[in-house]
C-alpha positions as CSV (number, residue, x, y, z in Angstrom):
1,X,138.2,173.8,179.6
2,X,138.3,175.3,183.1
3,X,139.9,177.6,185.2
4,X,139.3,178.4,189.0
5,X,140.0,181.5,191.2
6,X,138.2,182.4,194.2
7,X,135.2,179.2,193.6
8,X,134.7,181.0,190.2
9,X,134.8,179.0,186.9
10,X,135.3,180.2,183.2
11,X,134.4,177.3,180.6
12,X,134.9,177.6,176.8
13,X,133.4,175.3,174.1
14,X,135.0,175.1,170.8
15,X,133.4,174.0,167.3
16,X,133.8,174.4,163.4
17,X,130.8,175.3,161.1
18,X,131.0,174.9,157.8
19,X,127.9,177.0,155.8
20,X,126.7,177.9,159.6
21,X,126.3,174.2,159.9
22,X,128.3,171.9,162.7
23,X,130.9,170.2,161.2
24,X,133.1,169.2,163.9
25,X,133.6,169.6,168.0
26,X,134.5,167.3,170.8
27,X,132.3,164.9,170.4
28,X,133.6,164.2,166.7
29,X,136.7,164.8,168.0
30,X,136.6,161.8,170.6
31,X,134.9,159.6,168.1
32,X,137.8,159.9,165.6
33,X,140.1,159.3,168.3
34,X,138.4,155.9,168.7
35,X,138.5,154.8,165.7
36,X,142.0,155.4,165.1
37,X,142.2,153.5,168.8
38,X,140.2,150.7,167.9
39,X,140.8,150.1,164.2
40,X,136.5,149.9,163.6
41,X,134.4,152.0,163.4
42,X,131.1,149.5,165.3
43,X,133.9,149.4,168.4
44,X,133.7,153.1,168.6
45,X,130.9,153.9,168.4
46,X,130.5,151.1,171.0
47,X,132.9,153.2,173.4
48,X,131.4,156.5,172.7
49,X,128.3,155.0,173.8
50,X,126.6,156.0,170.3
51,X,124.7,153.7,168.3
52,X,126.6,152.2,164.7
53,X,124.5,154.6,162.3
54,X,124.9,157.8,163.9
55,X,128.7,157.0,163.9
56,X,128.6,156.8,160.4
57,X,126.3,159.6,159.5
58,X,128.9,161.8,161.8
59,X,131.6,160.6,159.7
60,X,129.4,161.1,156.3
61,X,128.5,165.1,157.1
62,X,132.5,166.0,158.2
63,X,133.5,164.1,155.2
64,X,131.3,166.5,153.0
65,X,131.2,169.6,154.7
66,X,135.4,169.7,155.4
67,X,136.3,167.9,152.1
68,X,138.1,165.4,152.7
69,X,138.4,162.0,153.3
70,X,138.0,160.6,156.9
71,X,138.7,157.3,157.3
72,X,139.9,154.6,155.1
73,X,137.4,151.5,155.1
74,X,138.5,148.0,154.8
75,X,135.4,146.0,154.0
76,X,134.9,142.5,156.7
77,X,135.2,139.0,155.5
78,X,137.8,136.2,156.4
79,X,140.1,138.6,158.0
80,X,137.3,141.1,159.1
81,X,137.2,144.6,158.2
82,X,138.5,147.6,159.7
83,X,138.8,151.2,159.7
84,X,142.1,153.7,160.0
85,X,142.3,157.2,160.0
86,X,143.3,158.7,156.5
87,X,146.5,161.1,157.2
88,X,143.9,164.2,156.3
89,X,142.4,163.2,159.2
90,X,145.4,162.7,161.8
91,X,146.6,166.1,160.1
92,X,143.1,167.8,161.0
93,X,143.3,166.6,164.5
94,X,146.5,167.3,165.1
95,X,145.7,171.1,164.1
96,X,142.1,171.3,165.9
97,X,144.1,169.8,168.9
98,X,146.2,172.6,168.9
99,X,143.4,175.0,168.2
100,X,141.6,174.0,171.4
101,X,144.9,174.1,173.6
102,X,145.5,177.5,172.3
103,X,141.9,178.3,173.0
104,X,142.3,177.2,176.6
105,X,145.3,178.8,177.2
106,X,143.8,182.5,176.1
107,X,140.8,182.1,178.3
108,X,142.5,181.2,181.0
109,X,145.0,184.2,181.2
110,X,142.2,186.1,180.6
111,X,140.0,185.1,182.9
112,X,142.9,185.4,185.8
113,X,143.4,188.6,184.7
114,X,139.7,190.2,184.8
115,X,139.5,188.6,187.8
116,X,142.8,189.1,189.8
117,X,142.6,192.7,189.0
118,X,138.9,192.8,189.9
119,X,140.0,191.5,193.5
120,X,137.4,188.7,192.9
């Protein structure tokens, strides 16, 4: 998130902690997107340029620390498997979407406030 006057930049990052712990930011973010993309879970993490396991540990820890389930798993055989988003999850990033646009949109007029009326 970024927003220019006179060469200067403001930048905000947004996460949720859970117990003081990470629980979910972008990069989580982007690697739910991709599996609701993809349908699989090993695609992206592929994408995301992340290896299989740490895709699945990611998913593990939000699963526990927000409470809810994730993803739905369909386990591989003739057919293959799969993975979809549970509608707790499209829900959750639906609202953490609108969470960072909001965020965005308060630092910005912020930021060209201070620094319209500063003259900078």
């Amino acid at each position: 998130m970024q927003n220019k006057h006179n060469g200067l930049a403001v930048r905000s990052k947004l996460w949720i902690e859970a117990g003081g712990e990470p629980v979910f930011g972008k990069g989580r973010r982007i690697l739910l997107e991709a599996i609701g993309t993809y349908g699989s879970i090993n695609q992206a993490a592929k994408e995301i340029n992340i290896s299989y396991r740490k895709a699945w540990s990611y998913i593990a820890v939000m699963e526990e620390r927000l409470g809810i389930r994730l993803i739905e798993r369909q386990a591989g055989g003739r057919n293959g498997g799969g993975a979809s988003l549970t509608a707790e999850a499209k829900m959750f990033l639906r609202q953490y979407g609108e969470l960072e646009q909001d965020m965005e949109r308060v630092v910005n007029e912020k930021f060209r406030r201070i620094f319209q009326r500063n003259g900078r």
